[in-house]
N, C-alpha and C positions, 0 to 999 in steps of 0.2 A: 442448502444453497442460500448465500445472502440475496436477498431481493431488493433491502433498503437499508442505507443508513443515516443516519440521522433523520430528517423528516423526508429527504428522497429518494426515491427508486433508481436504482443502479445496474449495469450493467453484472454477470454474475462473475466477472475477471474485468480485471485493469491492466493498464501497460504502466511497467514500470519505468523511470530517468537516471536510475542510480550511472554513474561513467558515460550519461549523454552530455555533451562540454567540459567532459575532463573529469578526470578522476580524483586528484589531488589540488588541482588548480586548474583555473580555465583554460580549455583547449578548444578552440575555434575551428578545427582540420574537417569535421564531420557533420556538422552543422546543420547542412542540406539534406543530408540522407537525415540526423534524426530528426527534423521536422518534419521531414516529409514521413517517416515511420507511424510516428504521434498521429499526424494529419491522416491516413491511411485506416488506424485502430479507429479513428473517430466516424469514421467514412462506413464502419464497419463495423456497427454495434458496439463499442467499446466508450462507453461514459466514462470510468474513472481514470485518472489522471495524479500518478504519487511521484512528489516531488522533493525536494529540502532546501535549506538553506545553503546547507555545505556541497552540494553537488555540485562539482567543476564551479565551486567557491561563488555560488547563487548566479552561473551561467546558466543551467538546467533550466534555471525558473524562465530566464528569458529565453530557451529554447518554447518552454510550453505557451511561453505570452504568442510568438509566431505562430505556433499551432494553433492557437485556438478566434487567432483575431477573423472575426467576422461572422464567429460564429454564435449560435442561442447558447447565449452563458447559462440558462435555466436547464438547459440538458445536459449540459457537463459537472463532474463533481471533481473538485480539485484539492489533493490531501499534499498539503507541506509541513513541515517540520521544523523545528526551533531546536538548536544544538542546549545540553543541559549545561553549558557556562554561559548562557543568556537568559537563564531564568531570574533573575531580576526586575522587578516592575519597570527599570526606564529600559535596559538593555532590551528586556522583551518586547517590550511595545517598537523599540528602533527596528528590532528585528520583523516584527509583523507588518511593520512602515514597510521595510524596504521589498519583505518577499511580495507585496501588493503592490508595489512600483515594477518590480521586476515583471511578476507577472501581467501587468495590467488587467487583472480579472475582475474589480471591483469586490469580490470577497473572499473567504476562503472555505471552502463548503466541511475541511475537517482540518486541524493543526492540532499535530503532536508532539508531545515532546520525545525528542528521539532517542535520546536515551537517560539512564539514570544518575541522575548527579552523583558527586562523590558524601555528597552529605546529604541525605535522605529530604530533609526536613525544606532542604532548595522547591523540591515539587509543590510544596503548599503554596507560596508566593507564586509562582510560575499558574499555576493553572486558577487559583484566584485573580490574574491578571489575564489571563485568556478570560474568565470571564467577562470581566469588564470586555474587555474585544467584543464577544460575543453581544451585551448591553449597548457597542456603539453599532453594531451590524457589520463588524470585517469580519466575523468568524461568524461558522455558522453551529460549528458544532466541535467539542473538544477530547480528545485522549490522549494515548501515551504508546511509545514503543520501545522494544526490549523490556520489559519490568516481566520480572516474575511474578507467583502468586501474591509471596506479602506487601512485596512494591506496587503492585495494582490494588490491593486493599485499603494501603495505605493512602493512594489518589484519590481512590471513592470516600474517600470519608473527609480527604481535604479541600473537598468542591462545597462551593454552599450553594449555587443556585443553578448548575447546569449535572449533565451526568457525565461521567466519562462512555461515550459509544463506542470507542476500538482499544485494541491493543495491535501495534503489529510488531508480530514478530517470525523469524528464521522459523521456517516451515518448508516441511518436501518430503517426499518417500524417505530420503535419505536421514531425515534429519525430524524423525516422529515423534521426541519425546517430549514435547508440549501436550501431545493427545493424552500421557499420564496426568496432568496435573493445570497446564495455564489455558487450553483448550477448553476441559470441564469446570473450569471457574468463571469464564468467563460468558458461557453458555449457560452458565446457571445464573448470571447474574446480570442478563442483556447485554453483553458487551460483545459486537461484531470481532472477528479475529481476521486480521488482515495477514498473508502472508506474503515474505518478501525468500529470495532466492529460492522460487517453488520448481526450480528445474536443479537447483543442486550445481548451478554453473555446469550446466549440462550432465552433467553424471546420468539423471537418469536414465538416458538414452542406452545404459551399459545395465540397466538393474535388469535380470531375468527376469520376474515376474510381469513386470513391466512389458520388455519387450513379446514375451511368451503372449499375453492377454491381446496386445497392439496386433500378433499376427493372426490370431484368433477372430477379432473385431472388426479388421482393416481401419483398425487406427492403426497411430504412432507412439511411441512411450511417451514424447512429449503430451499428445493427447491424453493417453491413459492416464500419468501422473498429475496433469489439472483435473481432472476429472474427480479424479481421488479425493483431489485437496479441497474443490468447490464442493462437498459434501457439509463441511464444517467450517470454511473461509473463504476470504475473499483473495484468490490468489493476483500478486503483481505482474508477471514477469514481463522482462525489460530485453524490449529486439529491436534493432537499429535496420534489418534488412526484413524487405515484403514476403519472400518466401517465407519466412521464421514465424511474419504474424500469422499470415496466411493458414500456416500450423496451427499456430495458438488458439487463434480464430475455429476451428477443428474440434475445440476442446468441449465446445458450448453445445447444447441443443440436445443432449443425448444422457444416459446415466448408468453407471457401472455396473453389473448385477451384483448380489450379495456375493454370492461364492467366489469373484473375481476382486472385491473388495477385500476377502478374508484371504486369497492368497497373497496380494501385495502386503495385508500383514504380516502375513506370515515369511514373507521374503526370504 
């Protein structure tokens, strides 16, 4: 179970913002329900906070600046993300400008690059200028998302004065085969594993082993399948309605037994 990342202690699950203000572009329709969602996670044990730039086109961010206004910025940990055709030293720094105006949080406790440029070599500029961030105090701590094994190799070695602390990537019962290879790499070499779509856009709720263990337990498959994932990462998942957190919420406090962790392998 992650307990900390970077130099703070964190909740052992986040809520995710991925399609909170729009999916493609800003959508305004929902707004209330997701702040109040956000607001809700935080109300309720829930410190981290993953966001982007491109989410409903850096409307997300100003959803999470609502949620969090008033509150101890020291106890919340907030991860956004920079698109990899902004890694360029001026582009990325506009970009770091703007997602700390949008959010007004005063820093960014982890920024990623979300995914992999089309020419490898973009990462080393990109996360040498999160450094610098990091040197003026907007960033508190730096990594990357989606990269595979050698894609992560290759970021560790083009940092000179910070480490990379996450990777996040596509993780869920459904979808395990990082546990072959970006999983045990990243655990071998400090690096927190952050997981995004850890309910599989709902699917779990249909995987038998899941459900079988959930009626066994008096959990839920939703439960069962964070449970799983918090063994080895920090899972996101992203609910707009109370009842859903309220589930999620469910996930935390408790721990799988062996033989029940060896049949969702074996699914």
């Amino acid at each position: 179970m992650v307990e900390a990342l970077g130099k703070k202690r964190i909740s052992p699950i986040g809520v995710g913002t991925w399609k909170m203000g729009g999916k493609d572009g800003m959508d305004r329709t929902h707004d209330a329900d997701d702040v109040k969602a956000i607001g809700y996670a935080l109300d309720h044990g829930i410190s981290v906070i993953d966001t982007a730039e491109t989410y409903g086109n850096g409307h997300s961010e100003e959803l999470v600046a609502k949620a969090i206004k008033g509150r101890d910025r020291e106890s919340l940990y907030i991860i956004t993300k920079v698109l990899p055709t902004h890694l360029g030293h001026d582009q990325l720094m506009k970009s770091a400008k703007h997602s700390l105006d949008r959010m007004g949080c005063g820093y960014i406790d982890l920024y990623l690059i979300h995914w992999t440029p089309p020419k490898l070599e973009m990462v080393k500029e990109g996360l040498q200028t999160m450094e610098e961030l990091v040197k003026q105090g907007a960033v508190r701590s730096i990594g990357v998302s989606n990269f595979n094994v050698q894609e992560t190799l290759f970021a560790m070695e083009a940092t000179r004065s910070e480490k990379i602390v996450a990777n996040q990537i596509e993780y869920s019962l459904l979808a395990r085969d990082p546990e072959s290879d970006v999983i045990p790499f990243c655990e071998k070499n400090g690096i927190v594993v952050i997981s995004y779509t850890p309910l599989a856009d709902g699917k779990v709720t249909t995987y038998g082993p899941a459900r079988d263990i959930a009626r066994s337990t008096g959990r839920t498959p939703v439960q069962v399948a964070l449970n799983y994932l918090m063994r080895r990462s920090l899972p996101i998942p992203k609910a707009s309605r109370i009842d859903h957190l309220k589930e999620i919420l469910g996930s935390v406090g408790w721990t799988l037994e062996p033989e029940d962790v060896k049949r969702l392998q074996a699914g």
